[in-house]
N, C-alpha and C positions, 0 to 999 in steps of 0.2 A: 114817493119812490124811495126805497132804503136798499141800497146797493149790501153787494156782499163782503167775506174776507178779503182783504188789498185792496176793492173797490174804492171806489168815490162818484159825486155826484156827476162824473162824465161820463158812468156807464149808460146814463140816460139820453145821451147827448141826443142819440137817432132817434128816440122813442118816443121823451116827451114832445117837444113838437108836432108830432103826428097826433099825441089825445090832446093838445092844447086849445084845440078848437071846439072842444065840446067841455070841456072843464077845467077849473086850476089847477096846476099840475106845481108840483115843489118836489123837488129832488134833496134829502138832505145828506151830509156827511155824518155818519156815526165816530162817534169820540174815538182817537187815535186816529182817523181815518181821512184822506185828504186835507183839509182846511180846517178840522175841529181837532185840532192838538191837547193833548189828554189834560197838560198841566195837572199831572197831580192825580187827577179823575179816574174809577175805574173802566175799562172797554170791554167787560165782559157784556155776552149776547143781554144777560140781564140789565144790566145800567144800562144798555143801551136800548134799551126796552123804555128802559124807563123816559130816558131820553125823547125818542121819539114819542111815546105819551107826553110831554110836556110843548113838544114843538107842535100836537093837535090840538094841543090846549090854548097855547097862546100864539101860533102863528095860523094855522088852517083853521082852529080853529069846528074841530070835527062836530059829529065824526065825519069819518073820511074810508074811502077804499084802499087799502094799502097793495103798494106793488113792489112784490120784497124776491130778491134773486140768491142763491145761496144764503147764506146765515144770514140777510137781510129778509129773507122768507121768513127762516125762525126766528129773529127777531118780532117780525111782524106778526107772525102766528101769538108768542109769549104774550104781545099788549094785545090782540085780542080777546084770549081765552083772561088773561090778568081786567082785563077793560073793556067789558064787550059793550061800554058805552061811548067809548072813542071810536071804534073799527065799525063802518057799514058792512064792507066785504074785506074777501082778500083776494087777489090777484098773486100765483106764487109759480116765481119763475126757473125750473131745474133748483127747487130749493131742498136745504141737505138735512131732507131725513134720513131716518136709519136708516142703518143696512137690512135688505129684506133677507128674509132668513131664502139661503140657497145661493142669494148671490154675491160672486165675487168683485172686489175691489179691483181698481186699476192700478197695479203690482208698484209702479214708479209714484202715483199719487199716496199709495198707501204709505211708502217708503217716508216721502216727505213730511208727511204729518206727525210720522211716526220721529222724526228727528224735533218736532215743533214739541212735540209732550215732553220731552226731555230740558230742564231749564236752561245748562250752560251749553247742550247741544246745541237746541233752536239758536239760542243768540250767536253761536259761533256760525253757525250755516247762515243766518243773515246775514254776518258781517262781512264773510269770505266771499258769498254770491256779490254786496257790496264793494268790494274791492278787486273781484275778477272782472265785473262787467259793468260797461259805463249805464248810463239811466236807456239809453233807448235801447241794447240786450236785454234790460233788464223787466221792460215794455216787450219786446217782441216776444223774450220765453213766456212770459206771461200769457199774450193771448194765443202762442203754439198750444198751450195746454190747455185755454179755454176754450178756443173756436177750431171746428174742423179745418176751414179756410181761415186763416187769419188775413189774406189779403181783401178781406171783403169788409174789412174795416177800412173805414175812410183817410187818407193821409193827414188831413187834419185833425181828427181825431186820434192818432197816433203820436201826433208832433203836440197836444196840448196834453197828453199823458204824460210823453218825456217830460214839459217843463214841470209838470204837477211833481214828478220824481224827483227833479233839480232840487226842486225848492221842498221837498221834505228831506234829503239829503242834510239840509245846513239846519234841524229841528233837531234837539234830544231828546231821548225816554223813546221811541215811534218803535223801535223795536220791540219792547217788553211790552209797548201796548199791544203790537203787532202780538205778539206769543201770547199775553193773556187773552185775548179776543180767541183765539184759535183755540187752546187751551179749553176754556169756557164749553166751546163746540164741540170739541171731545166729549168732553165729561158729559154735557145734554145729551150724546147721541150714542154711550157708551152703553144704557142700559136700554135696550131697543122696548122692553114693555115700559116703561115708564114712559120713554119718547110718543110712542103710539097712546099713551093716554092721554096725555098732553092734546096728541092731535084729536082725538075722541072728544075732547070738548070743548072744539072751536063750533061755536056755533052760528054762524056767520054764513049766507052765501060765498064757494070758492071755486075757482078757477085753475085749474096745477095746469101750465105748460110745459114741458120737457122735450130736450132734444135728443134725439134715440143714440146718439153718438156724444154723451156727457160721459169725462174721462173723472170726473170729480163726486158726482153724485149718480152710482148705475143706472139706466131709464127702469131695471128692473124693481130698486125702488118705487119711482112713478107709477106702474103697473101695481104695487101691490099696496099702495095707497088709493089707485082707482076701485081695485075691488072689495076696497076693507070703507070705500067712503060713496055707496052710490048716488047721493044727492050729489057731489062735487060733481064738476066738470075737468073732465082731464083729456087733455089732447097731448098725443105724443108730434114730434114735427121732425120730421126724415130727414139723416142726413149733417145733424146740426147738433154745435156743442151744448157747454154749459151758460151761454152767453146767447141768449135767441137777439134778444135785446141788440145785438151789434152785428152779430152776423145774418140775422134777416129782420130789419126791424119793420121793415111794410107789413109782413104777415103776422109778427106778432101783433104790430096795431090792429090788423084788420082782426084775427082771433079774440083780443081785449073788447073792440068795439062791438063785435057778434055777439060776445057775451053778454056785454053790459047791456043790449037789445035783449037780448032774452032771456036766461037763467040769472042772468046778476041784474035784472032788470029792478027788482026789490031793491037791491043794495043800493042803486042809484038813487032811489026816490027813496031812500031811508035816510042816505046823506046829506043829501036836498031838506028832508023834511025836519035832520037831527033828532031823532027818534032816539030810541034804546032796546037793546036785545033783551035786556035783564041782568042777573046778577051770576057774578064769575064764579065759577066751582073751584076757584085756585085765589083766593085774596092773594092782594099785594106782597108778595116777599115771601108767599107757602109754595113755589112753583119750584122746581128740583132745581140746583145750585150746580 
């Protein structure tokens, strides 16, 4: 499970539990991100590509189905198309593809990002948000932008976010890692036919859930990846953010488990059996920067 931008591995918290009964589940933190502090390291979607390739290698031990939300989608997408000998499937949850041509952005989300491509913007807007608002505002505006209902997120699951914030507060660099990671995401998603090629040669059984109320990534994206990709499986889910994962995590279990019954049922027994898809149409380090 590869969490998105700001995430860490508590976006899993409701989720894995409910697949843990039918298979290992590992949630990991991408560099910058939660509990993997960069030291040094880059956090762009790439490195962290790679990253998560190496922790299939020597912790799961793949391949493996990947279940990646926002930029941890595209991450997860990148080591597949890069290693479609690591990835059985993918599972990808409101993850930020392009913009579909027609549709528009969310006017305040677009605003924000647009202050992150800017260098000593971003770092000034992190530091003032840092300094306006203690760690659990800085937890609540977070999931107001990512969940429809943010109170549908569990107290405890709110209370171990704020410490996770505490305790990255007293880490240095987390910022520029924070901008480069974002950065990065830009730039992949700035030339929408190269993005969509990328996507053109995952070859992999896939799964795209979305919530038709994602203020981060338009559902009309979603929609125009269902018609551009008819093998996938795309389910839209009414009503629900960028975050299915926290704000209904029964049904997204129940949607993952249907799948992996029927359309990813391949993937499952490919994982199982450690198979290989073949060979990647984007070698190691040819994949757009």
């Amino acid at each position: 499970m590869v969490h998105g931008l700001g995430g860490s591995h508590l976006n899993w918290s409701l989720l894995a539990p409910r697949l843990a009964a039918r298979a290992r589940v590992f949630a990991v933190d991408l560099l910058g991100f939660g509990l993997s502090h960069p030291r040094g390291r880059a956090t762009t979607v790439q490195a962290n590509a790679k990253l998560v390739g190496r922790f299939v290698d020597d912790v799961a031990g793949g391949p493996v189905i990947l279940v990646g939300n926002s930029m941890g989608a595209l991450v997860s997408i990148l080591l597949a198309v890069r290693r479609p000998d690591a990835v059985a499937g993918l599972i990808l949850i409101d993850p930020a593809l392009p913009l579909a041509r027609g549709v528009r952005p969310d006017a305040a989300v677009a605003a924000v990002f647009a202050r992150f491509a800017v260098p000593f913007v971003g770092r000034y807007a992190l530091a003032k948000a840092r300094r306006k608002l203690s760690a659990r505002d800085q937890v609540r505006q977070l999931l107001a932008l990512c969940c429809v209902d943010p109170s549908k997120v569990p107290d405890e699951l709110v209370e171990a976010s704020v410490e996770l914030v505490e305790q990255r507060s007293r880490v240095n660099g987390l910022d520029a890692a924070f901008l480069a990671a974002a950065r990065s995401l830009l730039v992949l998603n700035a030339r929408p036919s190269q993005a969509w090629a990328m996507l053109d040669a995952v070859q992999q059984p896939v799964l795209l859930l979305h919530g038709t109320k994602d203020r981060l990534v338009p559902v009309g994206s979603a929609r125009a990846a269902a018609a551009r990709y008819p093998a996938w499986t795309v389910e839209l889910i009414p009503d629900v953010g960028h975050v299915p994962q926290l704000e209904v995590p029964e049904l997204t279990a129940a949607r993952i488990e249907a799948w992996l019954d029927g359309p990813g049922a391949a993937a499952a027994r490919h994982a199982e059996a450690g198979g290989r898809f073949g060979r990647s149409p984007y070698p190691e380090g040819s994949t757009p920067e």
